[in-house]
N, C-alpha and C positions, 0 to 999 in steps of 0.2 A: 744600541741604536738610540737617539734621543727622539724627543719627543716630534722636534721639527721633525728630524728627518724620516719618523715613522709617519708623516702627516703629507710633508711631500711623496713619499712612496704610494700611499693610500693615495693621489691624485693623480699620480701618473709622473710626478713634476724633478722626482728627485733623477731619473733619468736625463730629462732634460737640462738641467744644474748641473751635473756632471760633464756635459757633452755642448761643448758651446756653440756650435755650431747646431742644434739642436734648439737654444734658447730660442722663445719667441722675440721676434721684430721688436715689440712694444715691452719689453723688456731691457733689452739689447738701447734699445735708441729710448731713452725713458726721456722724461721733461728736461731733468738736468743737464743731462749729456748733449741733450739736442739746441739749449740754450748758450753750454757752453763751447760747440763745436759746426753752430751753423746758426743762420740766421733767423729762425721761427724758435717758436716756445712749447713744439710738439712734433713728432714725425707725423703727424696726422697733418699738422699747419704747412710743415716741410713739401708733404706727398699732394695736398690741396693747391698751393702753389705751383707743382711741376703739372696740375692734372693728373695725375698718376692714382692709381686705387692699387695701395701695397701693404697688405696684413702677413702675408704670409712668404719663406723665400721663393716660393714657385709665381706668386704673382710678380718679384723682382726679376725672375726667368722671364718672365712674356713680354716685359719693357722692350722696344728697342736697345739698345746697349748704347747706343751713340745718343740718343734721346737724354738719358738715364745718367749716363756719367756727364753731359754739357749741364743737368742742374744739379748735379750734386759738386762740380769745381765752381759753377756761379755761386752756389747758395748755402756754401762749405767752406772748413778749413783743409780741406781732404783735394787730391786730383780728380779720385775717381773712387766707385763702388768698393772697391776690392781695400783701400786705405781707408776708406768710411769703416768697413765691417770688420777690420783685422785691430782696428782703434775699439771700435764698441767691445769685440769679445775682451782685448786685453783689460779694460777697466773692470767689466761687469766679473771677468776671474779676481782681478783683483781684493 
């Protein structure tokens, strides 16, 4: 086991790196990705603009759903949630 990976285990994190769906939000949608794949310079700038308070995926559960996908195809290269979030995991495996 290397050293990282004895380091994310000790934090809890290497589970979560394994399991992508698991990743944190602010992870998943970091500065880069959110600059290169929508129109703000942060998922916090992104989420600030819909009004939305989304850290975690259970806060992306309580959106309305029709609310939620009208600003992410306005404010995106994406239709809707589900191609936003199946884009972030494939990179962040990458």
């Amino acid at each position: 086991m290397s050293f990282d990976d004895l380091l994310k285990d000790l934090k809890g994190e290497k589970e979560n790196a394994d399991n992508p769906a698991q990743v944190p939000l602010s992870q998943l949608f970091n500065d880069s990705f959110m600059r290169r794949h929508t129109r703000h310079e942060s998922f916090a700038a992104f989420n600030e603009k819909g009004k939305f308070e989304v850290t975690t995926y259970e806060d992306v559960d309580q959106i309305p759903e029709e609310l939620f996908e009208r600003h992410i195809a306005r404010e995106t290269n994406f239709k809707n949630w589900d191609e936003m979030l199946n884009t972030a995991q494939k990179e962040h495996t990458a």
